[in-house]
C-alpha positions as CSV (number, residue, x, y, z in Angstrom):
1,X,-32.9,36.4,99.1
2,X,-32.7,35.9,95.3
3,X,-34.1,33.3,93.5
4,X,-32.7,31.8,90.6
5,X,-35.8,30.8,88.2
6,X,-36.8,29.5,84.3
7,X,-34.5,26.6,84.7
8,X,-35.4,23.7,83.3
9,X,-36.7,21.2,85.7
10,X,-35.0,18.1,84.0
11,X,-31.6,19.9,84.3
12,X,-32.6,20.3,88.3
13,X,-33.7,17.0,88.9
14,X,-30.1,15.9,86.9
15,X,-28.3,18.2,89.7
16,X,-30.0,16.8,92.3
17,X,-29.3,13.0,91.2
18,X,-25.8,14.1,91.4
19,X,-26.0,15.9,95.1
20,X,-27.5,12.8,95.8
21,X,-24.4,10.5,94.8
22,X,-22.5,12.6,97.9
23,X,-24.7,13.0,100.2
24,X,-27.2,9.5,100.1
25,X,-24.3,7.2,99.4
26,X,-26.4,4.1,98.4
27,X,-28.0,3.5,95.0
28,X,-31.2,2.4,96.1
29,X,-31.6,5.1,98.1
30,X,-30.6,7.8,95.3
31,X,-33.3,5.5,93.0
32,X,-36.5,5.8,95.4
33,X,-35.9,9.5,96.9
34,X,-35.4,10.6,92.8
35,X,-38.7,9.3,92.1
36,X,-40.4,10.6,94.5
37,X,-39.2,13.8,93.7
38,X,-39.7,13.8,90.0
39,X,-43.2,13.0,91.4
40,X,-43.2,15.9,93.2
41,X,-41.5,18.5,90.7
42,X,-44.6,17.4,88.0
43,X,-47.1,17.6,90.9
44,X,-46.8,21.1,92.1
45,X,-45.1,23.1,89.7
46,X,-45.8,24.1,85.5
47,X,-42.5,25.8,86.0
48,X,-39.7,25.9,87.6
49,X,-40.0,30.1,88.1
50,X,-42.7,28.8,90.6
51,X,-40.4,27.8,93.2
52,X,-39.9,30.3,95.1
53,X,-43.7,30.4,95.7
54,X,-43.7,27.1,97.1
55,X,-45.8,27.1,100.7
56,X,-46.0,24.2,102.9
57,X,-49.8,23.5,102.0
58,X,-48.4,22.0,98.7
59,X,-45.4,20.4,100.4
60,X,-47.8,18.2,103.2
61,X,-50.4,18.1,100.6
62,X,-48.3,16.2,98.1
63,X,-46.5,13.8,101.1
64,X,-50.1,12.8,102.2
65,X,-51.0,11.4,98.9
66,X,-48.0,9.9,98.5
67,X,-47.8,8.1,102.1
68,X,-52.0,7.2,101.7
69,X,-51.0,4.5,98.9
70,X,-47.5,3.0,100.8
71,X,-47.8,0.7,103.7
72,X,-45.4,0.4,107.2
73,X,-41.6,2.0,106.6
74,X,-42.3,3.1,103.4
75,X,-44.8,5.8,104.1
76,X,-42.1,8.0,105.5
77,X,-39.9,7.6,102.1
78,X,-41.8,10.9,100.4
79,X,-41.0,12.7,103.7
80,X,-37.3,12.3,103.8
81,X,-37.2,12.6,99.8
82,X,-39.2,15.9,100.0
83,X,-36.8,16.9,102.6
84,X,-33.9,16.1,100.8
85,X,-35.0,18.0,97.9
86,X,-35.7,21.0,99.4
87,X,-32.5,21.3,101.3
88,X,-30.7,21.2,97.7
89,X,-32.8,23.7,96.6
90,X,-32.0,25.9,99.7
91,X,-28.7,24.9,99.0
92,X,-28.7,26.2,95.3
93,X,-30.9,29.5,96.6
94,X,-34.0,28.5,94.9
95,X,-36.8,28.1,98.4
96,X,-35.7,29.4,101.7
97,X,-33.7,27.8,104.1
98,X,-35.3,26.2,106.7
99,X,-38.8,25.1,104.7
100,X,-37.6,21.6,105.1
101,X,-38.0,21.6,108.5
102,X,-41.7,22.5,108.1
103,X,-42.3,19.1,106.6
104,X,-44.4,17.0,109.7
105,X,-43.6,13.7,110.1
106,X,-45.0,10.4,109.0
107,X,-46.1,9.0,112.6
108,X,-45.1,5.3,112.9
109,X,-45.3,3.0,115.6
110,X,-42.2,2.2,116.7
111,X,-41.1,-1.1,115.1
112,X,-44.1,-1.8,113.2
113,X,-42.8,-4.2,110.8
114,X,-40.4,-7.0,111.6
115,X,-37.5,-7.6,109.2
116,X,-37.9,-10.9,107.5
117,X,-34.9,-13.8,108.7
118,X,-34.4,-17.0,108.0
119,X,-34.4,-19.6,110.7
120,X,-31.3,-22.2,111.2
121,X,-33.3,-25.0,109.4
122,X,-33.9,-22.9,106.2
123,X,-30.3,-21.4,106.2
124,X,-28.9,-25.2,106.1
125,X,-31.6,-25.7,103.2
126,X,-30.4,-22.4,101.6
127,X,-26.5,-23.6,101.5
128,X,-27.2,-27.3,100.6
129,X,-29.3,-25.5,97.9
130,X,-26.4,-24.2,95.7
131,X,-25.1,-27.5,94.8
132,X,-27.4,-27.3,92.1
133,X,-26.2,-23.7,90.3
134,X,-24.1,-23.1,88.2
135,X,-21.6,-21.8,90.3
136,X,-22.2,-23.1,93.7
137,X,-18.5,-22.2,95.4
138,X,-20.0,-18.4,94.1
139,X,-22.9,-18.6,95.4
140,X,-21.7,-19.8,98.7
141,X,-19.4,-17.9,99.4
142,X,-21.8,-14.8,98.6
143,X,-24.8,-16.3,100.6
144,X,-22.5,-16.9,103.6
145,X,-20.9,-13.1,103.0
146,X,-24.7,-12.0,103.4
147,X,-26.1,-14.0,106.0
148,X,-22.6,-14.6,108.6
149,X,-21.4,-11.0,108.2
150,X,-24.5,-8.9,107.0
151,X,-22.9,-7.3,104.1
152,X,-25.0,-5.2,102.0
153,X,-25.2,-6.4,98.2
154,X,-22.7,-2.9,97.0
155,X,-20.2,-4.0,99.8
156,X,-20.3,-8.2,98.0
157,X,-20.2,-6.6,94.5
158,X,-17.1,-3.9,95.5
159,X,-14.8,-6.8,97.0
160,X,-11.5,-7.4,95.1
161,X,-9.4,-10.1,96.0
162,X,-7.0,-7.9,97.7
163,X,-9.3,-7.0,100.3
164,X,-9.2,-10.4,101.9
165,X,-6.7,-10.7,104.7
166,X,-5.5,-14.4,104.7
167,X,-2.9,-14.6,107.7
168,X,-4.8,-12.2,109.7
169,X,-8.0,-13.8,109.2
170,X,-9.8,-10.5,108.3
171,X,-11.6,-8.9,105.7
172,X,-12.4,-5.5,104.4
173,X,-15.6,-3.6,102.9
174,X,-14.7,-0.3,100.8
175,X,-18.2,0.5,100.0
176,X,-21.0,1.5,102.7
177,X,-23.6,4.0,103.4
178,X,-20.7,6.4,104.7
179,X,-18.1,5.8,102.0
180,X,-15.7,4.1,105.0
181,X,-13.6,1.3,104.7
182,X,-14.0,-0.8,107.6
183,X,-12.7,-4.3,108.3
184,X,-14.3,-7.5,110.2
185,X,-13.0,-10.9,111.5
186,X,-13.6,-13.5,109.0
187,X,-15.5,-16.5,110.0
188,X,-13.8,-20.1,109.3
189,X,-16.7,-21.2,107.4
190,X,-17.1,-18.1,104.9
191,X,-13.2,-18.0,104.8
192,X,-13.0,-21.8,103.7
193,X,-16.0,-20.9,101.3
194,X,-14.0,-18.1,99.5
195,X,-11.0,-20.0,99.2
196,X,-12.8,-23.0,97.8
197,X,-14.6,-20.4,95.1
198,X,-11.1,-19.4,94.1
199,X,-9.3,-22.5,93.7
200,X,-12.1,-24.0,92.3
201,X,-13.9,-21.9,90.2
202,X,-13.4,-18.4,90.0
203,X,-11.4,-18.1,86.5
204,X,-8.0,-17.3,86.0
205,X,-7.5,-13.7,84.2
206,X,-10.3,-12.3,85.6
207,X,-8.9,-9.3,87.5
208,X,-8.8,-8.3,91.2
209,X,-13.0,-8.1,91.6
210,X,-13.6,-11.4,93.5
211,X,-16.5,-12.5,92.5
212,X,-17.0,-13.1,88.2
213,X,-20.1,-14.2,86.3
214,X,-20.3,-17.3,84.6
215,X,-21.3,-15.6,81.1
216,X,-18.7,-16.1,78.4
217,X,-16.4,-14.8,77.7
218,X,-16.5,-14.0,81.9
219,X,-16.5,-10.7,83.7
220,X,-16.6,-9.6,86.6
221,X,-20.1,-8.9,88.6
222,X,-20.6,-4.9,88.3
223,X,-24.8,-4.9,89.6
224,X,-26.2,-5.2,92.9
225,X,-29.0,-6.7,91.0
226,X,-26.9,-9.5,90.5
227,X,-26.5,-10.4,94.0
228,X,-30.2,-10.4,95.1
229,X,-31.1,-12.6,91.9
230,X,-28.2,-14.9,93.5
231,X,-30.3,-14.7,96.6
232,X,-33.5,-15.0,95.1
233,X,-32.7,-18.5,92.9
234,X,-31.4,-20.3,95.5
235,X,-34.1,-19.1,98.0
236,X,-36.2,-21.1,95.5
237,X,-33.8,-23.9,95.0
238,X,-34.7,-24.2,98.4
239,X,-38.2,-24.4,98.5
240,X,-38.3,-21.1,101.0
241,X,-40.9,-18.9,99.7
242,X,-40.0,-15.2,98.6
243,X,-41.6,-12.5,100.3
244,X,-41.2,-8.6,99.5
245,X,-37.9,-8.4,101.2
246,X,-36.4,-11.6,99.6
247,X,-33.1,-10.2,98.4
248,X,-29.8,-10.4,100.2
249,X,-31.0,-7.9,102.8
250,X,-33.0,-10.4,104.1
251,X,-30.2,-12.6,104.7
252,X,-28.5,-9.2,106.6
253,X,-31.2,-9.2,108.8
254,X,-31.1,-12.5,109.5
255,X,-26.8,-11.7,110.2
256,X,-28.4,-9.1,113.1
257,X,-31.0,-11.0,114.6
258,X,-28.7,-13.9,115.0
259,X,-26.4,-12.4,116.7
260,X,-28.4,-10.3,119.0
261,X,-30.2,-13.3,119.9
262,X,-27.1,-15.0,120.6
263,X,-25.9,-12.7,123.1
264,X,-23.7,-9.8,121.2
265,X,-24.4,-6.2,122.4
266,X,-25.8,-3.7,120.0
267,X,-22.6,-1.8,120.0
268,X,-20.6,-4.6,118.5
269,X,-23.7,-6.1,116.0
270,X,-23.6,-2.0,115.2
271,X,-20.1,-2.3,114.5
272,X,-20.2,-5.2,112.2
273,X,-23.0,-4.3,110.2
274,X,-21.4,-0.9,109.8
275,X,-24.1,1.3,111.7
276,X,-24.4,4.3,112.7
277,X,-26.8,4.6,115.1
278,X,-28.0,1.9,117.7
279,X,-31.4,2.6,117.1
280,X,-30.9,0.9,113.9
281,X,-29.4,-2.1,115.3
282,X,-31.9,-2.3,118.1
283,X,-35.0,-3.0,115.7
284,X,-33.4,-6.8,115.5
285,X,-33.6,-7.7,119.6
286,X,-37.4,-8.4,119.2
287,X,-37.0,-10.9,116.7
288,X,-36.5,-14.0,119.1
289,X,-40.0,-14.8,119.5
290,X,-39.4,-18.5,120.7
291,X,-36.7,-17.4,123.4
292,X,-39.7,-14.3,125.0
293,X,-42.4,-17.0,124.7
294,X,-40.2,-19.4,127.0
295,X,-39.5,-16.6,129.7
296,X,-43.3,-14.6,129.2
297,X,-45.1,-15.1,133.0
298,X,-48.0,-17.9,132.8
299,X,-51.4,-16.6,132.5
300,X,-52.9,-16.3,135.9
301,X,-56.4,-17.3,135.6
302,X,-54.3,-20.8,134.4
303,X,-55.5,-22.6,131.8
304,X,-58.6,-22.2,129.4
């Protein structure tokens, strides 16, 4: 095989943010796998004529280092980024193809960190909470988006007004993971909350994206940021303390967990929350503790 070399590894690491926008879909995915791998470009080469020497010693040497100083899911972040990485190179004939499957994996226990929810007390506290913004039929109607239907911040920024079905009672998501459109029933309560947000406060002139900023003159909201700081006042509004996953992805595990503890099947929560594998939606059925304490067997030796 030829390798291409003396390419200038800021104009690689540009090519592969752009492979990325295809092929990883989601922007905070394209953010942590590029810095990992600008990490990894500095780390083990001078140059980029070195690549095609690359052996797997440097390849698990540098993923080790990396996963020694991150803690539960995120240790296997290098691994897939290095991954990634390599199979755009293979792709652009710069390392073989195949080296990426030399990479070992980061060995986890299965579910070893439990997604963060919110119980029913603090989700009242959360939504009696936005009385006191400055756009509470907004925030409303985005914190019930997040925490009735599970929609990922992209999917709440992306919505135009068009994409909700009145008469039907439906409403659609252009943006996810897979770049599919899919559509979902739409709960009384968020539909009355949208509605209210529209007639109430969402200004006239604005465009077709649903949900505007209150900055003047307005426009529309155009940063997933924007969402999670949404999430984020009002958690404190509330009183409920922030923890590392505080954003609205908190409030889309809280969406899962809900309804698998309700009863749904992981085939339909999978369908809602726009998954593509069960195994993703299963890591939710274990967070009932209360219900497994109430049917665990009594100790046998009795009590102590």
């Amino acid at each position: 095989m030829h390798f291409q070399s003396e390419i200038d590894a800021n104009s690689w690491l540009h090519s592969y943010d752009c492979y990325l926008r295809d092929v990883a879909g989601a922007a905070a995915t394209r953010i942590r796998y590029w810095r990992v791998v600008r990490r990894f470009v500095a780390a083990c080469f001078d140059n980029t004529d070195q690549w095609a020497t690359l052996s797997v010693q440097q390849i698990t040497g540098f993923i080790c280092e990396e996963a020694a100083s991150k803690k539960g899911c995120g240790r296997g972040v290098p691994v897939t980024a290095v991954r990634s990485f390599l199979r755009f190179l293979a792709w652009r004939g710069i390392v073989p193809s195949g080296l990426d499957r030399a990479i070992p994996r980061t060995r986890l226990a299965a579910h070893a960190s439990l997604p963060r929810r919110l119980s029913a007390d603090d989700i009242s506290r959360l939504l009696d909470a936005v009385m006191t913004s400055k756009a509470p039929c907004r925030d409303r109607a985005i914190l019930l988006l997040a925490v009735q239907l599970g929609l990922r911040c992209a999917e709440i920024i992306a919505m135009e007004i068009d994409d909700i079905d009145w008469r039907a009672g439906v409403i659609r998501t252009r943006i996810r993971k897979s770049h599919r459109e899919r559509a979902m029933p739409l709960p009384q309560d968020v539909g009355t909350a949208l509605a209210a947000y529209i007639e109430q406060e969402r200004p006239s002139g604005s465009g077709r994206g649903l949900f505007i900023g209150v900055n003047n003159p307005p426009s529309r909201l155009s940063n997933t940021t924007a969402i999670t700081q949404i999430v984020k006042r009002n958690l404190r509004r509330a009183g409920i303390p922030l923890g590392r996953l505080s954003g609205a992805h908190m409030l889309r595990h809280t969406a899962a967990s809900r309804l698998i503890n309700g009863g749904a099947s992981f085939s339909e929560v999978a369908d809602l929350l726009g998954h593509q594998r069960l195994q993703t939606t299963a890591i939710y059925a274990k967070l009932d503790l209360a219900t497994l304490s109430r049917v665990s067997m009594p100790w046998i030796g009795g009590a102590r």
